[in-house]
Backbone as CSV, one residue per row, in Angstrom:
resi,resn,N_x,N_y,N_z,CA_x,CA_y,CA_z,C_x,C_y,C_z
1,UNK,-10.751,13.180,29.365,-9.304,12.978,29.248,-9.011,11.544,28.843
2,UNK,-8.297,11.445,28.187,-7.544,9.949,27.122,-6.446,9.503,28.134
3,UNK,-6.140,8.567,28.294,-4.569,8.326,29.018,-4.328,6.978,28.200
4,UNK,-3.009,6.733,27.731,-2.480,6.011,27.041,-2.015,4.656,27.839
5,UNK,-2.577,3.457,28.135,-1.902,2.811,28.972,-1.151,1.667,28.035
6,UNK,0.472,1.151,28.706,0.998,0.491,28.200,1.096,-1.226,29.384
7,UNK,0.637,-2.121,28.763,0.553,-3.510,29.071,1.848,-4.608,28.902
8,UNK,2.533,-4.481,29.996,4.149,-5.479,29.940,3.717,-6.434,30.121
9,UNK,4.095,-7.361,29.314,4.585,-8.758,28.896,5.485,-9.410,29.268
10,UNK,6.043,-10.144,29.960,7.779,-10.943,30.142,7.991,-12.183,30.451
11,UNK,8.266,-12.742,29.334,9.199,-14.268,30.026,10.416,-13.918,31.068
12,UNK,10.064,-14.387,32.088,11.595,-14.069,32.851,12.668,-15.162,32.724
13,UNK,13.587,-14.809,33.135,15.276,-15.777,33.067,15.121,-16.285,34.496
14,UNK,16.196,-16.714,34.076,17.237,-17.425,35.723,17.561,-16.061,36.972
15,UNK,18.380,-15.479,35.682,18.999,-14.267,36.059,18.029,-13.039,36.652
16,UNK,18.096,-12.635,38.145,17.657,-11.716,38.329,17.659,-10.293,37.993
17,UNK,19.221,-9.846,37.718,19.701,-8.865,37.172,19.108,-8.786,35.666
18,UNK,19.022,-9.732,34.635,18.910,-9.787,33.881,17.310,-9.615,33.578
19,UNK,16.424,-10.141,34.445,14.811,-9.619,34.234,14.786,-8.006,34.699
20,UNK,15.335,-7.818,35.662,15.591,-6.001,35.672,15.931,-5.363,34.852
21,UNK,16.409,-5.692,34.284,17.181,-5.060,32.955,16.224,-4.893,32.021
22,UNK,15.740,-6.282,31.716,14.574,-5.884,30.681,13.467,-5.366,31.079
23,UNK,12.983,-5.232,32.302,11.921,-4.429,32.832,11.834,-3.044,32.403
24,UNK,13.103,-2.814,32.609,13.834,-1.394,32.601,13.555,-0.969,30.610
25,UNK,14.209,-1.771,30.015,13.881,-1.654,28.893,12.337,-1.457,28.373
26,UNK,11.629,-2.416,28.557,10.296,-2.062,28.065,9.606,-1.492,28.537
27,UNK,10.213,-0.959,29.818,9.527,0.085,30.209,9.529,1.844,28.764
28,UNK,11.073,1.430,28.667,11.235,2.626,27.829,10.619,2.603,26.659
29,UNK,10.857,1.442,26.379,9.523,1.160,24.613,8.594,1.204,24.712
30,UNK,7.863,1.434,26.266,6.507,2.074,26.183,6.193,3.027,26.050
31,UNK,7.263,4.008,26.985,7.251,5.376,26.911,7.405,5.916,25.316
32,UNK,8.338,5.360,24.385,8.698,5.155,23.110,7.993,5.285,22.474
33,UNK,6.538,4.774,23.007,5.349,4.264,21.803,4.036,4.831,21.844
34,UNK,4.481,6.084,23.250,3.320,7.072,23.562,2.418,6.509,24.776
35,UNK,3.366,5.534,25.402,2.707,5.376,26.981,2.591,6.405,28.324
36,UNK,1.724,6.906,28.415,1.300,8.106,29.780,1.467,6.858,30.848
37,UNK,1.307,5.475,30.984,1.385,5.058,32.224,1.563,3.266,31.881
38,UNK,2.384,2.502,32.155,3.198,1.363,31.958,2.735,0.400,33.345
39,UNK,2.357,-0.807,33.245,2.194,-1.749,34.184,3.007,-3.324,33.809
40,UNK,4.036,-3.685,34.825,4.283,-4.870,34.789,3.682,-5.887,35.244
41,UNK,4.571,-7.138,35.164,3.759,-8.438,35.758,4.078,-8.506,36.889
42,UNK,3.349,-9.646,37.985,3.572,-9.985,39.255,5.010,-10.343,39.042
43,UNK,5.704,-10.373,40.403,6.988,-11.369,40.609,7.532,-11.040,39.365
44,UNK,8.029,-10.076,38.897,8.694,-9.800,37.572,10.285,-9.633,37.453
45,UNK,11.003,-9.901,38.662,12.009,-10.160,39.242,12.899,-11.091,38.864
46,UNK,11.951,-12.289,39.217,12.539,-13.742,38.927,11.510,-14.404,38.424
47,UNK,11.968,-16.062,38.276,10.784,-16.970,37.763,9.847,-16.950,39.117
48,UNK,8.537,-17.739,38.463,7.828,-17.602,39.463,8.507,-18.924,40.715
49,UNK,9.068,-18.391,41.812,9.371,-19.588,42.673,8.208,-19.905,43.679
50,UNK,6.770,-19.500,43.651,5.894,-19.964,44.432,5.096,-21.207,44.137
51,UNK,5.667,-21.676,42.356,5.532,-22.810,41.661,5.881,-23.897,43.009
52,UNK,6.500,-23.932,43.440,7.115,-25.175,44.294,7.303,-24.521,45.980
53,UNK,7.391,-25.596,46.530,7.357,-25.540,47.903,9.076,-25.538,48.494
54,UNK,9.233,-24.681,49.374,10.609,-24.766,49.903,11.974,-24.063,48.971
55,UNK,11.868,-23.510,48.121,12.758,-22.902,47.942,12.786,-21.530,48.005
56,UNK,14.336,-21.218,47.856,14.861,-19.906,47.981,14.102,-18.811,47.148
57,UNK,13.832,-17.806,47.823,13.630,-17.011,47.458,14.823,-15.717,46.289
58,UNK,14.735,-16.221,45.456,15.462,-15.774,44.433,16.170,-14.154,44.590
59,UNK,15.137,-13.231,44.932,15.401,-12.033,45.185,14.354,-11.639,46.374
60,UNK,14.865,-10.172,47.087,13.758,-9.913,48.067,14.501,-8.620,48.258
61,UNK,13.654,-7.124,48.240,14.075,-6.386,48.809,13.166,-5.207,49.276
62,UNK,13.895,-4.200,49.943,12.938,-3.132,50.906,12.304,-2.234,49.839
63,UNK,11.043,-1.802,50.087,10.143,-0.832,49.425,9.413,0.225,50.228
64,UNK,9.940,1.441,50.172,11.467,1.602,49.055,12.783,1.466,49.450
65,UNK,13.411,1.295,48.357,14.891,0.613,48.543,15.588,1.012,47.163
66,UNK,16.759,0.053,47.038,17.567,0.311,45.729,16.905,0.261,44.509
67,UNK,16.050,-0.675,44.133,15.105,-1.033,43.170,14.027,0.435,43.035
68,UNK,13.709,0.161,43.820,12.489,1.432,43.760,13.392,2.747,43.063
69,UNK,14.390,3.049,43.873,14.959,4.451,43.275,15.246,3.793,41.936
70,UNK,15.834,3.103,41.204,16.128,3.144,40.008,15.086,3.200,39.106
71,UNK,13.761,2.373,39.466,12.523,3.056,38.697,11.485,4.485,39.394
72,UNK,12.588,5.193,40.059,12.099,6.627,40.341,12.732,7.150,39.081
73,UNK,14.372,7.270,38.929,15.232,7.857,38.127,14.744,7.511,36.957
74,UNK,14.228,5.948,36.355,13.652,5.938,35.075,12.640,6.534,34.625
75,UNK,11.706,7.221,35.532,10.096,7.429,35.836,10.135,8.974,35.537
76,UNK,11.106,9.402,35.843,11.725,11.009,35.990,12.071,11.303,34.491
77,UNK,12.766,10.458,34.110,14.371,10.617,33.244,12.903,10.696,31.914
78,UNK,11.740,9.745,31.707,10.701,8.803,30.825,9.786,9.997,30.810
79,UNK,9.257,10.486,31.984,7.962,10.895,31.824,6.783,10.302,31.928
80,UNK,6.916,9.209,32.863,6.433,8.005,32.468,5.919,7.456,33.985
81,UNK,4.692,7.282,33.994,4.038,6.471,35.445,4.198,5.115,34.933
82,UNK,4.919,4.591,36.596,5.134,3.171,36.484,4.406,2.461,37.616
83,UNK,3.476,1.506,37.591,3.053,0.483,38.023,3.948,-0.833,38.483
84,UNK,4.641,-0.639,38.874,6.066,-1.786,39.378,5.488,-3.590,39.298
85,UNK,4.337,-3.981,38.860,4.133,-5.080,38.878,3.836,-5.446,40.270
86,UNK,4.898,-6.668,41.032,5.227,-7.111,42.279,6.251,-7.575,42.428
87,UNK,7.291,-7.351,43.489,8.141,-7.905,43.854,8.093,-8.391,45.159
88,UNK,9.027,-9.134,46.207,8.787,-9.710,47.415,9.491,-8.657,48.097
89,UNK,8.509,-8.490,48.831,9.110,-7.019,49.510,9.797,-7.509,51.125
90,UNK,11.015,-7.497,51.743,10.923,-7.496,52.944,11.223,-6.679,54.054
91,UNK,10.142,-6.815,54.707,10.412,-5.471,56.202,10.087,-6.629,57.398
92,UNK,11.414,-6.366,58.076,11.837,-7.201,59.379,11.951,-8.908,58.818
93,UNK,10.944,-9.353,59.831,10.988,-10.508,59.186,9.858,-11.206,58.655
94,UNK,9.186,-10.108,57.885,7.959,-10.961,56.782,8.440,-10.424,55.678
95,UNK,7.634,-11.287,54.675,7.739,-11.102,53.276,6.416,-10.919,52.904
96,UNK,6.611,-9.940,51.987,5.031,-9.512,51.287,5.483,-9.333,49.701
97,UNK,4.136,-9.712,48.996,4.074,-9.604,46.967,3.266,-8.126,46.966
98,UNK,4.337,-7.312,46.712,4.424,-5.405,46.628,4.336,-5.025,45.442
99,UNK,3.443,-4.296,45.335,3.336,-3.470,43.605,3.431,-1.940,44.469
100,UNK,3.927,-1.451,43.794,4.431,-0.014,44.095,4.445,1.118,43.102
101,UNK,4.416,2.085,43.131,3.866,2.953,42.368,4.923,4.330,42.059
102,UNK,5.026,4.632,40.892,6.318,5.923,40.823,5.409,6.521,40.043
103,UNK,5.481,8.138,40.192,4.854,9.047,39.029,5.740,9.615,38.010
104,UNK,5.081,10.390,36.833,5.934,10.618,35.730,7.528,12.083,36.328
105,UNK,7.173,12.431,37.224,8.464,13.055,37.483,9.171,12.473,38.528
106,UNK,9.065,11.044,38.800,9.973,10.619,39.581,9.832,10.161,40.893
107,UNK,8.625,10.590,41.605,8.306,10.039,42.828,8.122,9.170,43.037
108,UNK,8.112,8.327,44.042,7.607,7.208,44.513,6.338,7.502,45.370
109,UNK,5.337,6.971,45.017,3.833,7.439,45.783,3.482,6.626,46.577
110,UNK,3.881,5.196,47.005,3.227,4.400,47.590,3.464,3.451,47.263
111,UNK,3.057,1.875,47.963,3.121,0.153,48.023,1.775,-0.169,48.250
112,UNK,1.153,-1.032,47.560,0.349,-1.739,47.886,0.536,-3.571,48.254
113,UNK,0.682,-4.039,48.957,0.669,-5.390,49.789,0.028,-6.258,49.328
114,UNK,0.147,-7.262,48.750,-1.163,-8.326,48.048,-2.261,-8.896,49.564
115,UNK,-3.030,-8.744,49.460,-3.805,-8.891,50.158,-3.736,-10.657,50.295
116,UNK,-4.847,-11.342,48.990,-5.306,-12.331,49.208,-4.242,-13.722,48.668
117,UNK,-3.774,-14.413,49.096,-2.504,-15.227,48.741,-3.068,-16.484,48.474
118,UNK,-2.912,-17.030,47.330,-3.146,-18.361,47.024,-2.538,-19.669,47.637
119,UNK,-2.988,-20.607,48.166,-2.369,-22.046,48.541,-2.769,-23.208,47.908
120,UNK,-2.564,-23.012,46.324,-3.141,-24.143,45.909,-1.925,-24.548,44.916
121,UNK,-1.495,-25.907,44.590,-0.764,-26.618,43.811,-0.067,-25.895,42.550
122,UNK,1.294,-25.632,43.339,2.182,-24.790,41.588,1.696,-23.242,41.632
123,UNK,1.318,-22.579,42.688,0.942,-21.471,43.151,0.783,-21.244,44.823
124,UNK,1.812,-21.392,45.497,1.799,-21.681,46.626,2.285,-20.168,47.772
125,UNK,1.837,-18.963,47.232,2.335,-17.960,47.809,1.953,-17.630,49.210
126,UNK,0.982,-18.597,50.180,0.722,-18.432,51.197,2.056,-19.057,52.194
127,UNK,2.839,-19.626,51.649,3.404,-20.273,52.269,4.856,-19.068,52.369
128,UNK,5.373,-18.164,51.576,6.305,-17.595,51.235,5.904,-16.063,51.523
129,UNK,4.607,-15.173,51.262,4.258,-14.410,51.812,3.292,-14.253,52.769
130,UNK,3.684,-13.251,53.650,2.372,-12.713,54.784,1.347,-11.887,54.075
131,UNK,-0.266,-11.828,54.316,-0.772,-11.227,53.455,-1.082,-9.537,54.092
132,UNK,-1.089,-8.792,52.511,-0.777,-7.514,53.112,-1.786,-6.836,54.235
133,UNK,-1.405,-5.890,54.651,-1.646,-5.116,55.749,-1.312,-3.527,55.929
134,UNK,-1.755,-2.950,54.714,-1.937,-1.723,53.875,-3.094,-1.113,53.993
135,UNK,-4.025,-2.048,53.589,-5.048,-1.472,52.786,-5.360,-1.226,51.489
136,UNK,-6.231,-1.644,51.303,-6.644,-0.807,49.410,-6.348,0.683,49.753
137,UNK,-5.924,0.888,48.631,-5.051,2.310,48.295,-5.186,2.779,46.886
138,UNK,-5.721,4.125,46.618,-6.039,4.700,45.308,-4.487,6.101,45.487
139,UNK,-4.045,5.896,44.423,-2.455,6.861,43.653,-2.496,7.504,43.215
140,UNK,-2.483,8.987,43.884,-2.960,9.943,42.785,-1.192,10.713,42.210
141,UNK,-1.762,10.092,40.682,-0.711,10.361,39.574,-0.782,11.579,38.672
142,UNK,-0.085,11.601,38.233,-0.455,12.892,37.007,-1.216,12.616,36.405
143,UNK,-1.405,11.944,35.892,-2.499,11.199,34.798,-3.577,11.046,35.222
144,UNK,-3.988,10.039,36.493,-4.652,9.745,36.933,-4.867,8.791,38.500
145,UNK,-6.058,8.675,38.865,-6.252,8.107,40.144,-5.745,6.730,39.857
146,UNK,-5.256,5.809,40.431,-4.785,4.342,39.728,-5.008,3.771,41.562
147,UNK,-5.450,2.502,41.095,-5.689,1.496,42.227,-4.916,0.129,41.789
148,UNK,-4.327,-0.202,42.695,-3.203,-1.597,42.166,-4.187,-2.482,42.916
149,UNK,-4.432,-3.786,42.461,-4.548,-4.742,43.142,-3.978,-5.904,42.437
150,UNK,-3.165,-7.282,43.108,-2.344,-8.164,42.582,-3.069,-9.736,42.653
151,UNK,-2.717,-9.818,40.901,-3.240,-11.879,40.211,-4.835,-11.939,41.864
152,UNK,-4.452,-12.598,42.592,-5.242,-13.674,42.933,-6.830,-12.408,44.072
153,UNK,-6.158,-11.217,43.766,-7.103,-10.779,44.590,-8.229,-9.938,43.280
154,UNK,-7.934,-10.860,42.110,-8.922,-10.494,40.767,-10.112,-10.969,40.957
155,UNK,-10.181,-12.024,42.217,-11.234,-13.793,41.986,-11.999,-12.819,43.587
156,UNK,-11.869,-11.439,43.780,-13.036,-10.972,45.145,-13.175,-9.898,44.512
157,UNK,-14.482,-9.911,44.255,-15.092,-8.737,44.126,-14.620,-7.279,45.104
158,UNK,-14.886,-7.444,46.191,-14.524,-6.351,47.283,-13.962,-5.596,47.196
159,UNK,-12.660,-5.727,46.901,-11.007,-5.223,46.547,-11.468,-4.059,45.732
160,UNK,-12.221,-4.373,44.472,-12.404,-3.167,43.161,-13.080,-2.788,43.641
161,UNK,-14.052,-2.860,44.270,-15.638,-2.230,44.678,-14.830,-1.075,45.038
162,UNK,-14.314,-1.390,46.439,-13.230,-0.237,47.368,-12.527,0.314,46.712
163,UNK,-11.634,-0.185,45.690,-10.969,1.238,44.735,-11.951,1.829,44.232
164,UNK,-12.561,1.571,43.496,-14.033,2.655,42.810,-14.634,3.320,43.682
165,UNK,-14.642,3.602,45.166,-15.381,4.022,46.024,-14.549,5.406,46.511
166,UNK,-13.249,4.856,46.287,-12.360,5.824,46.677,-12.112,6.548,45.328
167,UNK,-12.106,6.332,44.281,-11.672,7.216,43.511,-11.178,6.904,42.326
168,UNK,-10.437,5.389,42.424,-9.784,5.110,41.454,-10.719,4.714,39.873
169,UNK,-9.735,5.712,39.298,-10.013,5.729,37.732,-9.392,4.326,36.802
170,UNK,-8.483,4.179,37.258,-7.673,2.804,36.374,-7.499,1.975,37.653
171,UNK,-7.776,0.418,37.677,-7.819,-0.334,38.463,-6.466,-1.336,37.733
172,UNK,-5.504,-1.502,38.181,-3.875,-2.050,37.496,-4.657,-3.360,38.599
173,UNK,-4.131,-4.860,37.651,-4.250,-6.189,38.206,-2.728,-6.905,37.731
174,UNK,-1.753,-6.686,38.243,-0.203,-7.060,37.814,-0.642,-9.020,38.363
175,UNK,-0.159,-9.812,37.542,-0.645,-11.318,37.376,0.442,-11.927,37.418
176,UNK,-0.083,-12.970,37.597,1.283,-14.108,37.068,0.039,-15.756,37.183
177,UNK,-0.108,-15.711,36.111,-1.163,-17.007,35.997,-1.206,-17.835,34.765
178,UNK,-1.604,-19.015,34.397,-1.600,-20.021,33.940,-1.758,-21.461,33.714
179,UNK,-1.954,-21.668,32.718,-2.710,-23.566,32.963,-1.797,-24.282,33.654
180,UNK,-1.875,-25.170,34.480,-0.725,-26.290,35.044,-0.934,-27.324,34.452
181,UNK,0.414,-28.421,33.667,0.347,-29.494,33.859,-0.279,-30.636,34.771
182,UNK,-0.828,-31.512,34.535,-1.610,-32.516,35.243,-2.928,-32.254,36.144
183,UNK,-3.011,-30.869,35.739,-4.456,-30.609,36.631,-5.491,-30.152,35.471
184,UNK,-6.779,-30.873,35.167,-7.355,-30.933,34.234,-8.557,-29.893,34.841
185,UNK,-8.993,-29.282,33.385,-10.091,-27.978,33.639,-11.438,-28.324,33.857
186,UNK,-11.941,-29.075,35.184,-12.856,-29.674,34.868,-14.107,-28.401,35.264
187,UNK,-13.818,-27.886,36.285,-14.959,-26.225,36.544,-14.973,-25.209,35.416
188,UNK,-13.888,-25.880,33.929,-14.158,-24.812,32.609,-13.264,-24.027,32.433
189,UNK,-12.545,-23.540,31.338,-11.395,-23.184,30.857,-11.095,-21.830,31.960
190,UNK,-9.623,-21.294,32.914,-9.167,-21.012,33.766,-9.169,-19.600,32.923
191,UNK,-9.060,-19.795,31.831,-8.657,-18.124,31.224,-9.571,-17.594,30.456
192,UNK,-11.115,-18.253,30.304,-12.023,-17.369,29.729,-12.477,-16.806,31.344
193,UNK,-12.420,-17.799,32.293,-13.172,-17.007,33.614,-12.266,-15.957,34.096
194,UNK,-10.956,-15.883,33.826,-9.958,-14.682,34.222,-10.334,-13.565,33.793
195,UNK,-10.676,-13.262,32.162,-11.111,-12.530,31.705,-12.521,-12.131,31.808
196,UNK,-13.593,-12.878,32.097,-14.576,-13.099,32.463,-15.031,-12.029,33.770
197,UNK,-13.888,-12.178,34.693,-13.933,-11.798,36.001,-13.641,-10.212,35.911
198,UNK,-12.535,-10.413,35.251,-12.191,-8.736,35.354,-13.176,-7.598,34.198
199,UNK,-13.934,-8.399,33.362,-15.097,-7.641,32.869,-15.683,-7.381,33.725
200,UNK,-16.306,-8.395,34.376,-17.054,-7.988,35.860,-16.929,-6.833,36.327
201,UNK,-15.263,-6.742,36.608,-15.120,-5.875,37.918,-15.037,-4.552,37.202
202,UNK,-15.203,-4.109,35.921,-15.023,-2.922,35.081,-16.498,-2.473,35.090
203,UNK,-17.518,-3.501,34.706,-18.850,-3.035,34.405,-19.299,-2.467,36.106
204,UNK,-19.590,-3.429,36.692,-20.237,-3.379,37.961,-19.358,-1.956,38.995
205,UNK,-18.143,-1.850,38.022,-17.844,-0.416,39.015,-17.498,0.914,38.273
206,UNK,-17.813,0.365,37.050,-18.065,1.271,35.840,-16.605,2.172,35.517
207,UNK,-15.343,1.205,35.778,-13.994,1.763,35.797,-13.063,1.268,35.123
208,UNK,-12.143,1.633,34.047,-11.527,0.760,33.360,-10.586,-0.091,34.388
209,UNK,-10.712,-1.336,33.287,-9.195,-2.348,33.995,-8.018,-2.615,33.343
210,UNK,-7.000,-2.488,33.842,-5.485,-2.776,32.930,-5.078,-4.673,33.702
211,UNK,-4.557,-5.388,32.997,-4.128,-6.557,33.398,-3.196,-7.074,32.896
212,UNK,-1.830,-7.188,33.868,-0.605,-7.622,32.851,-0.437,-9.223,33.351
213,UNK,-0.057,-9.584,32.889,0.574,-11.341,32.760,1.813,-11.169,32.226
214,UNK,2.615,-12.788,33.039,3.403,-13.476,32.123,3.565,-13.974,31.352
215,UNK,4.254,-14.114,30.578,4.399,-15.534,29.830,5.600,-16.610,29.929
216,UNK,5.454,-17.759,28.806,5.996,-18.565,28.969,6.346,-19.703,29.749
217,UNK,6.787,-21.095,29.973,6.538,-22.192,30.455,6.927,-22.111,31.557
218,UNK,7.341,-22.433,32.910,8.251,-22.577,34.177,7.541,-23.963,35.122
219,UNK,8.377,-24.624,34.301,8.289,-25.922,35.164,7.069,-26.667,35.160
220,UNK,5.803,-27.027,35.581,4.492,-27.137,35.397,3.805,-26.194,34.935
221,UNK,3.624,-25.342,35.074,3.091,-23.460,34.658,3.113,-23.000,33.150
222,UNK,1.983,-22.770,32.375,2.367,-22.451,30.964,1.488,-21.107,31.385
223,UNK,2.308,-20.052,31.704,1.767,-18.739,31.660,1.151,-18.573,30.323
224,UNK,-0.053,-17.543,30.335,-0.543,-17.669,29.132,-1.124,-16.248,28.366
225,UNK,-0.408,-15.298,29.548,-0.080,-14.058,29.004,-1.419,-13.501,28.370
226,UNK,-2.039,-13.021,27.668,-3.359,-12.506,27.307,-3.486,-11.364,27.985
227,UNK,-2.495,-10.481,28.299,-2.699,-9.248,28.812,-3.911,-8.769,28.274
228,UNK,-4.934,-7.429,29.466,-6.097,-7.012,29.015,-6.313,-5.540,29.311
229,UNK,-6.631,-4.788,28.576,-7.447,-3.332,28.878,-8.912,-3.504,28.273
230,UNK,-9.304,-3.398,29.333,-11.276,-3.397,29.344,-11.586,-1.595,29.949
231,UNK,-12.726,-1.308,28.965,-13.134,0.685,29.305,-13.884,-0.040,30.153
232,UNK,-14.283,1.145,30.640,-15.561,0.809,31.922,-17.199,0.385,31.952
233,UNK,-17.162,-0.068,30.900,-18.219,-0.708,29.940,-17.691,-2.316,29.920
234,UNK,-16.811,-2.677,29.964,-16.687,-4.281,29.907,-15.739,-4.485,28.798
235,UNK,-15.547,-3.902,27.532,-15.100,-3.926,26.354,-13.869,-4.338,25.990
236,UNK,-13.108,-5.025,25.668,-11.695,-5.446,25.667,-11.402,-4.307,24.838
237,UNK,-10.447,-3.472,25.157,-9.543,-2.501,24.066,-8.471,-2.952,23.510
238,UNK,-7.661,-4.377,24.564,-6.644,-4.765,24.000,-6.732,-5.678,24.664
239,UNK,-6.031,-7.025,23.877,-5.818,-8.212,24.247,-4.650,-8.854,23.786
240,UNK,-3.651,-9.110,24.574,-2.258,-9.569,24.113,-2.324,-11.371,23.899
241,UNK,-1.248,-11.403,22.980,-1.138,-12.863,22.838,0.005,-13.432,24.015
242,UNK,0.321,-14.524,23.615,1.476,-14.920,24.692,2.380,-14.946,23.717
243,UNK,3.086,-13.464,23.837,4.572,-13.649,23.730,5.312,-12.190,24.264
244,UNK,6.172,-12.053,24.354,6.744,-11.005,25.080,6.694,-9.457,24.394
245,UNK,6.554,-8.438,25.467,6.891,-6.958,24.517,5.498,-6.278,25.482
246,UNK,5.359,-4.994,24.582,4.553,-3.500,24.776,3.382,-3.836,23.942
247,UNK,2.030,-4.019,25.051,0.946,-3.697,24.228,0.140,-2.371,24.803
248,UNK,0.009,-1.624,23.738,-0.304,-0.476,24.083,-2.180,0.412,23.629
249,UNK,-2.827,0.482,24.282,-4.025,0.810,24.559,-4.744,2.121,25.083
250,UNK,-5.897,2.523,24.807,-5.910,4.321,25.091,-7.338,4.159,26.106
251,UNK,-7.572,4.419,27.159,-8.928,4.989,27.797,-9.334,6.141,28.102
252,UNK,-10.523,6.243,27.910,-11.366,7.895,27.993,-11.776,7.829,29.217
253,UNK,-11.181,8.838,30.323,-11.742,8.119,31.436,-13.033,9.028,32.115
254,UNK,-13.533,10.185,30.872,-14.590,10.736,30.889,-16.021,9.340,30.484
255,UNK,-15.728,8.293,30.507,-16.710,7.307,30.016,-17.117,6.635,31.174
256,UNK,-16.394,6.502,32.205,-16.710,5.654,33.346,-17.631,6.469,34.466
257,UNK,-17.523,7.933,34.486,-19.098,8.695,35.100,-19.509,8.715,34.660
258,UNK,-19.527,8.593,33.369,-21.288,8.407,32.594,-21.714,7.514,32.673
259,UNK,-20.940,6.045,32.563,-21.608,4.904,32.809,-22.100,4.803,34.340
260,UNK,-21.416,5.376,35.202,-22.254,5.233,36.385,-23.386,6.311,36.589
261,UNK,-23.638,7.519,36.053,-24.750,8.368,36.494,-25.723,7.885,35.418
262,UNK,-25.625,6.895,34.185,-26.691,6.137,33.912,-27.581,5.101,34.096
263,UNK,-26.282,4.106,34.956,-26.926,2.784,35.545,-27.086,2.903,37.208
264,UNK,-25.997,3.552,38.077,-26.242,4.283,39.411,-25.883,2.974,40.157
265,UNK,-24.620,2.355,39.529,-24.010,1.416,39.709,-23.252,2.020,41.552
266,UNK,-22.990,3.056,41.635,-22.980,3.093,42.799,-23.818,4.153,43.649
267,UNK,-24.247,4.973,42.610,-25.200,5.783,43.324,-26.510,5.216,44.237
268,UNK,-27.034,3.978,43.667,-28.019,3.267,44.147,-27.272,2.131,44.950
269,UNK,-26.471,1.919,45.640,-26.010,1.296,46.784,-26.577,0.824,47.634
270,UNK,-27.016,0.350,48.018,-27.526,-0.105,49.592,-27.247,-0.561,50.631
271,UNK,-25.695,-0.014,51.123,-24.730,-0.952,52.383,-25.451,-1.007,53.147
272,UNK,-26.412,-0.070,53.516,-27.201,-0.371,55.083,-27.797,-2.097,55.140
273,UNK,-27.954,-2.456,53.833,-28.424,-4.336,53.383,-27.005,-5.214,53.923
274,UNK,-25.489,-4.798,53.733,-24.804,-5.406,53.218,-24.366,-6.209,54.188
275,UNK,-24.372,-5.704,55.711,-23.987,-6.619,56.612,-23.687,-7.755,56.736
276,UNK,-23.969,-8.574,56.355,-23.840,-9.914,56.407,-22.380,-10.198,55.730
277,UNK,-22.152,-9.462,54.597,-20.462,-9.318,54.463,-19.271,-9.581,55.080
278,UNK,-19.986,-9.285,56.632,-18.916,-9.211,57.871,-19.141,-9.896,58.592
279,UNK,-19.920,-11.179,57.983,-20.015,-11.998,59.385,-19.165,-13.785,59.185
């Protein structure tokens, strides 16, 4: 079986209403362009505000909530599986970076919680979210099994291992990353190892990967967008530039058991070794 995946792109605004809007839109120009299943960027809401320390949180709401139903009704209306990117989700009084999941007739299937939260300079989401407390979670869609995991939990192996274990056929990595002003690349360019990484996590679990980014400048931050679909072989199928819109890409996802009942990438396992994992 083929599934058509579509790769969102977005400079965001000021305006919150106004990045919804266009979410909403390219969502439909994917569907438009023969997308079976659409993934946005992290924080696709607003600008990224984890750039800086201490401010407002631009938008924040319940999942599910108002937001969610309106990309149920689009999801329904499209035909169209949506990958929601991330937004800041809040229940009581934490905040969590939520990618959430709608199928092509409209359901809402589930949230996944960002697990691993960055605290480093002009990416400061430890400070603004709690990290999730979900679990890895595989979505079973019309299309297909889909595993979300979000930007910073690309850099642990673990995360994909566990979707591939469970099932998942398409592994969605919704991003928000980029070079910073005044911090120089001295461990080697930030976005061949991005890409670098998520080959990794395609070969070694023999499962395709979808990867959306932002783009555009915000403050220190030059998002740098390079959206990616890699088959389960490592292979880039598509690679976006940095600028905004629908890049659209096809996987066979009859290719990823063959690659594993040839190399036995998990058939030959050995957790009874792995212990030390947990210590």
């Amino acid at each position: 079986m083929r599934v058509r995946v579509a790769l969102i792109q977005m400079k965001m605004a000021d305006d919150v209403s106004r990045n919804i809007e266009r979410s909403l839109s390219l969502l439909s120009e994917a569907r438009a362009l023969g997308a079976d299943i659409a993934c946005l960027p992290e924080l696709f809401v607003s600008k990224y505000f984890p750039a800086s320390l201490g401010v407002a949180v631009p938008y924040s709401g319940e999942v599910p909530g108002e937001l969610v139903k309106r990309f149920c009704g689009l999801a329904e209306r499209l035909g169209l599986v949506i990958v929601a990117g991330s937004i800041p989700e809040v229940s009581g009084s934490a905040l969590y970076n939520t990618s959430f999941v709608v199928d092509s007739d409209g359901r809402y299937l589930g949230r996944y919680r960002k697990m691993h939260l960055p605290d480093d300079e002009c990416f400061w989401e430890a400070h603004y979210f709690k990290p999730g407390d979900l679990g890895y979670q595989v979505f079973n869609t019309s299309k297909c099994r889909v595993g979300v995991l979000i930007c910073f939990d690309q850099w642990f192996p673990e995360p994909a291992r566990i979707l591939a274990l469970k099932g998942a056929e398409i592994i969605f990595y919704p991003s928000a990353i980029g070079y910073v002003s005044g911090i120089s690349l001295d461990e080697g360019d930030w976005g061949e190892a991005w890409e670098a990484v998520h080959r990794g996590h395609a070969i070694s679990n023999a499962v395709p990967v979808a990867v959306t980014n932002r783009i555009g400048r915000e403050g220190r931050v030059e998002f740098w967008g390079r959206s990616l679909l890699i088959d389960a072989f490592g292979r880039v199928l598509v690679r976006a530039e940095q600028e905004e819109g629908v890049f659209l890409g096809e996987v066979d996802l009859g290719f990823g058991p063959r690659v594993r009942e040839g190399w036995g990438f998990l058939s030959r396992r050995r957790p009874d070794t792995y212990g030390e994992l947990l210590r």
